[in-house]
Residue, then its C-alpha position, 0 to 999 in steps of 0.5 A: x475346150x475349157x481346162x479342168x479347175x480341179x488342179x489350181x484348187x489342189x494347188x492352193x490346198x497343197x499351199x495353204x497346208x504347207x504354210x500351216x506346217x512350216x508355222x506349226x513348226x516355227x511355233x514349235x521350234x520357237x517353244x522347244x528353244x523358249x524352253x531351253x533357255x529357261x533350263x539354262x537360266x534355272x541352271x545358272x541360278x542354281x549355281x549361283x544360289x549354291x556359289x552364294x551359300x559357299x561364300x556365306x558358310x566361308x564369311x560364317x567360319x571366318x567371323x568365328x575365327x576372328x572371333x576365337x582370335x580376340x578372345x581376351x584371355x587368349x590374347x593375355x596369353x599371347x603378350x605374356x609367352x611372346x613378351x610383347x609387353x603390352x598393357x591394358x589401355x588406361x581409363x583416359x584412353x578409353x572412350x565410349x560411343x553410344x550412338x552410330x560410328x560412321x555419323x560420330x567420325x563424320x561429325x568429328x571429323x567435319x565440326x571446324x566445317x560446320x561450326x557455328x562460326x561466322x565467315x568475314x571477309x577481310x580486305x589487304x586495303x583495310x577497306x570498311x566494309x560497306x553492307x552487313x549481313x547480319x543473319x548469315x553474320x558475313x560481313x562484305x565489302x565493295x570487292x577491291x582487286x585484292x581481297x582475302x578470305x577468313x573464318x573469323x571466330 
């Protein structure tokens, strides 16, 4: 007798389809959880978009109460019913700078660093120097044991 065929073809059919099920639903499951994600991040945008537009209306109304506060006529008035006695500063004091603060007060603040002076070296020995740069006007001498350093004007 020869067994029926019938049941091992059921049996590959009922196979296939559950393997096409359960990946339909991981498919599915995996676009429902996509989704979520994306409405929680869209979620958490908004409300740092809404956080920022708080934090730029704060800034806003604090320049303009900064503002209202160097009123000069206001500060006049604040010297004269406190009697702190403070004067307008004199024209000497007063400097006017036209191009950026920040490169000005480097400037300023580096110009013994960069200045046109040459660098000698001078020696405790009072060694001559033996080679002479001229370019660079540095002047440096076979290296003793002792040796010291200086901007020469």
């Amino acid at each position: 007798m020869r067994p029926s065929t019938s049941s091992g073809f059921v049996n590959q059919l009922l196979v296939y389809t559950l393997v096409t099920l359960c990946l339909s639903g991981s498919i599915g499951l995996g676009t429902v959880w996509m989704r979520h994600q994306i409405s929680l991040t869209a979620n958490a945008s908004r409300v740092l978009e809404s956080r920022l537009a708080e934090l730029d209306r704060h800034l806003a109304e604090t320049s303009a109460a900064i503002e209202t506060e160097q009123d000069t006529a206001l500060l006049k008035n604040r010297n004269r019913d406190l009697a702190l006695g403070l004067v307008p500063p004199a024209l000497g004091q007063v400097v006017s700078v036209n191009a950026n603060p920040g490169t000005y007060l480097t400037t300023k603040r580096n110009r013994a660093l960069f200045s046109d002076r040459s660098m000698t070296v001078h020696f405790n020995d009072g060694a001559i120097p033996s080679r002479l740069d001229d370019r660079a006007g540095l002047s440096v001498a076979a290296t003793p044991a002792r040796s010291r350093f200086a901007l020469g004007n």
